[in-house]
Backbone bond lengths (Angstrom), bond angles and torsions (degrees), N, CA, C in turn:
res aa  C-N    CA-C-N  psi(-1)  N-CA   C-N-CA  omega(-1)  CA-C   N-CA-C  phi
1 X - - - 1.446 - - 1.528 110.74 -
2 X 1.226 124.15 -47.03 1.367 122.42 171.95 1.334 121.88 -55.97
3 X 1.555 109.53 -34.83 1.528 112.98 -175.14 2.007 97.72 -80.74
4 X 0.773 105.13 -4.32 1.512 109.54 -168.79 2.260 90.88 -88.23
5 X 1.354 95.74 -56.06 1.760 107.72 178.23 1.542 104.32 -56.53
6 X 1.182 126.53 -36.41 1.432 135.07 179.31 1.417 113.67 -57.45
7 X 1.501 113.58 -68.68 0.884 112.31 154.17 1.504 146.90 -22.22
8 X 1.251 102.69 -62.76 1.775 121.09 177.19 1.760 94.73 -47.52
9 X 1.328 108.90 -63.02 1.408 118.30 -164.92 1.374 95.56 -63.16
10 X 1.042 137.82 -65.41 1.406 135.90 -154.28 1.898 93.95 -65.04
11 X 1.226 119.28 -34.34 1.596 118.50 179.04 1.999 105.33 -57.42
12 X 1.313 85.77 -63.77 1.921 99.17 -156.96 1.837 77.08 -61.26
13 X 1.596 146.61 -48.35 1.230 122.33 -165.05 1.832 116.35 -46.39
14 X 1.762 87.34 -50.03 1.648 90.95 175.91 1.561 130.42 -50.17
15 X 1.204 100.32 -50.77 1.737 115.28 171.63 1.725 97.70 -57.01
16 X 0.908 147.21 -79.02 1.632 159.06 173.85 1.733 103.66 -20.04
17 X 1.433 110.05 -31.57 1.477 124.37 -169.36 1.337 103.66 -93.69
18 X 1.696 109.63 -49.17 1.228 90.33 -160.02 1.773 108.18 -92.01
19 X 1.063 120.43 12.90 1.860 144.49 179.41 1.738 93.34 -84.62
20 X 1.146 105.19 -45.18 1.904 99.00 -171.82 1.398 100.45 -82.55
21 X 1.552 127.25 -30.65 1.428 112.59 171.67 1.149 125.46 -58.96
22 X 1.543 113.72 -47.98 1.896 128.33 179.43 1.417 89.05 -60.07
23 X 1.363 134.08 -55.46 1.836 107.82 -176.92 1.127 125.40 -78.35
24 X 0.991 127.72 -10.08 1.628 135.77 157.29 2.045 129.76 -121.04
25 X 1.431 89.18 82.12 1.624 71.90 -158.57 1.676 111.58 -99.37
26 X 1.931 106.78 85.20 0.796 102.30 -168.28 1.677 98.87 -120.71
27 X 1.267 140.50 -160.95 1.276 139.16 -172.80 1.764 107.47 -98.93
28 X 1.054 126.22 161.32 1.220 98.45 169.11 1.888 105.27 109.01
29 X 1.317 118.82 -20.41 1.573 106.03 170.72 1.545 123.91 51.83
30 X 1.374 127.63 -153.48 1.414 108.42 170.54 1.100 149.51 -56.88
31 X 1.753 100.04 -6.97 1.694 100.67 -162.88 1.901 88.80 -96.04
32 X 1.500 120.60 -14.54 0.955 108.00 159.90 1.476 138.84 -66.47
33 X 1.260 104.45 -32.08 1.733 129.82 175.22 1.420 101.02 -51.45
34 X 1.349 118.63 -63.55 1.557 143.69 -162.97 1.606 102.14 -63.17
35 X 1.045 95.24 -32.84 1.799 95.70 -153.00 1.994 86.94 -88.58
36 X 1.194 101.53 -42.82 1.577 98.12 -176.92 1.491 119.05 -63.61
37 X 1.687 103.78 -35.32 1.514 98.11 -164.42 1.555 108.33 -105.19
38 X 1.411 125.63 -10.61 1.838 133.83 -155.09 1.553 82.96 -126.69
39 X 0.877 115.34 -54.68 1.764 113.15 -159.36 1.799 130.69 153.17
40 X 1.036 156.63 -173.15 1.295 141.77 162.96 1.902 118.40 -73.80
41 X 1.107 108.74 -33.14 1.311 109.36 179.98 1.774 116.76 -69.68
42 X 1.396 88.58 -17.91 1.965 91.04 -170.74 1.858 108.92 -97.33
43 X 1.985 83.25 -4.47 1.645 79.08 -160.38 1.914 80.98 -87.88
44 X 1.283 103.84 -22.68 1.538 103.77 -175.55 1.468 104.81 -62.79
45 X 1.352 130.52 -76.80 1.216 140.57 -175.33 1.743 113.22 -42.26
46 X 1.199 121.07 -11.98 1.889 133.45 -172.84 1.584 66.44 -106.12
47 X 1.094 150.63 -71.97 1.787 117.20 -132.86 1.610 94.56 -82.36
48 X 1.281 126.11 -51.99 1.486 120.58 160.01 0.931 125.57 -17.70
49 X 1.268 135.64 -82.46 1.366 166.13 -178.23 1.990 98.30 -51.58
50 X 1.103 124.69 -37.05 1.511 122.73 143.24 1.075 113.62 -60.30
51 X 1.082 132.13 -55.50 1.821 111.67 -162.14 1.739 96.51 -82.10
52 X 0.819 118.15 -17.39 1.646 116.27 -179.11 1.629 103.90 -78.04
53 X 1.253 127.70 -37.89 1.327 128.69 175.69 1.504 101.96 -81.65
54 X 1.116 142.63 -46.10 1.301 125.73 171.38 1.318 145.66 -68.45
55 X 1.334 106.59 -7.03 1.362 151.71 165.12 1.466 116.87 -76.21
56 X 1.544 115.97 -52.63 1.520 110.69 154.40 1.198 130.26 -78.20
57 X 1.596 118.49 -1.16 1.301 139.69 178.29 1.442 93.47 -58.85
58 X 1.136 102.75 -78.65 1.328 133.61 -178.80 1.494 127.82 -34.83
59 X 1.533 91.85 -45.44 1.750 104.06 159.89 1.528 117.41 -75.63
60 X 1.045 133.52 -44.01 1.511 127.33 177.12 1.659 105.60 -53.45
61 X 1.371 125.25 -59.14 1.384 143.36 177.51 1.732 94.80 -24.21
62 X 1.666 102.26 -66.23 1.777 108.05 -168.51 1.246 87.73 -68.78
63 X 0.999 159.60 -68.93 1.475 127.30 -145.88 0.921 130.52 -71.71
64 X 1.176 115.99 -24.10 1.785 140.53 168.05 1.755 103.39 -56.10
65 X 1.124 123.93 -69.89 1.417 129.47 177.48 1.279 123.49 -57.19
């Protein structure tokens, strides 16, 4: 069941991702999004705040295996 909830989320993130790229298709990912539409500090703290979540992504993954 969880891997089933994982899924869902990990699906609707992609679709959600790849909808903000086709309207903005510039380089740069969230901190570009952020920085264009909130301001420079939010676009900073969204690209951070990605590499910090993908980064612990990444660490849970290795320890598990």
């Amino acid at each position: 069941m969880a891997l089933l909830l994982a899924a869902l989320v990990a699906t609707l993130n992609a679709f959600s991702s790849a909808q903000l790229a086709m309207a903005h298709p510039v380089s740069g990912g969230a901190y570009a999004f952020g920085r264009r539409w909130v301001g420079p500090w939010t676009g900073f703290a969204a690209g951070w705040l990605f590499v910090t979540g993908k980064t612990a992504s990444a660490a849970a993954i290795a320890s598990i295996a």
